[in-house]
C-alpha positions, -999 to 999 in steps of 0.1 A, spaced: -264 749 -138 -233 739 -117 -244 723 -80 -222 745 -56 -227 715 -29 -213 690 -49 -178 702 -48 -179 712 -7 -166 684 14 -189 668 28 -196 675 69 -198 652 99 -212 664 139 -191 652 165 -185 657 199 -153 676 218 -145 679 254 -133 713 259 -122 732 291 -150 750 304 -133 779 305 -116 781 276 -152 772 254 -167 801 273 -136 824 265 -141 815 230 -179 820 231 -171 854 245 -144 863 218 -172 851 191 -148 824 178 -156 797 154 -153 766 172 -156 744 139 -138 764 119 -111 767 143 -110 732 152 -111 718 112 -79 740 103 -59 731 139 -70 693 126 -58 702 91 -26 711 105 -20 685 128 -26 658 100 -6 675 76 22 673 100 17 634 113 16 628 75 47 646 69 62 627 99 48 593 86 65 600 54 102 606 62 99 573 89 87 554 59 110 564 33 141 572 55 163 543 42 158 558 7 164 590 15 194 580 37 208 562 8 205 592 -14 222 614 7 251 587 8 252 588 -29 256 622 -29 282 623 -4 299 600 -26 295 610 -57 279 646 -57 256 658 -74 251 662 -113 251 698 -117 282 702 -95 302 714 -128 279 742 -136 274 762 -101 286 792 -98 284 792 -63 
């Protein structure tokens, strides 16, 4: 039988200063503070890494956009557009 645990990630407590007000809001509208904080998190890292990315690799792609400046691109020929 297949262990349903093993394949969740695995889950760490920590702690969060919130606004008072805006944790009680959120306590009213019955939102889930976890949940909603893991996929804001999800988002922002997905983001930084995006950003981390594009500083690292800049010169390359830089380059390759030169190239095609220069030289165009391959298919050129064959669009029909």
């Amino acid at each position: 039988m297949r262990n349903e645990s093993f394949n969740k990630p695995s889950k760490k407590a920590t702690n969060l200063s919130l606004s008072s007000d805006l944790l009680a809001e959120a306590k009213r509208l019955n939102i889930n503070l976890s949940a909603t904080m893991e996929k804001a998190l999800k988002k922002e890292v997905s983001e930084r890494l995006c950003e981390e990315w594009l500083e690292k690799n800049s010169d390359a792609v830089n380059a390759c956009n030169k190239l095609t400046e220069s030289f165009g691109l391959f298919s050129d020929a064959y669009r029909k557009f």
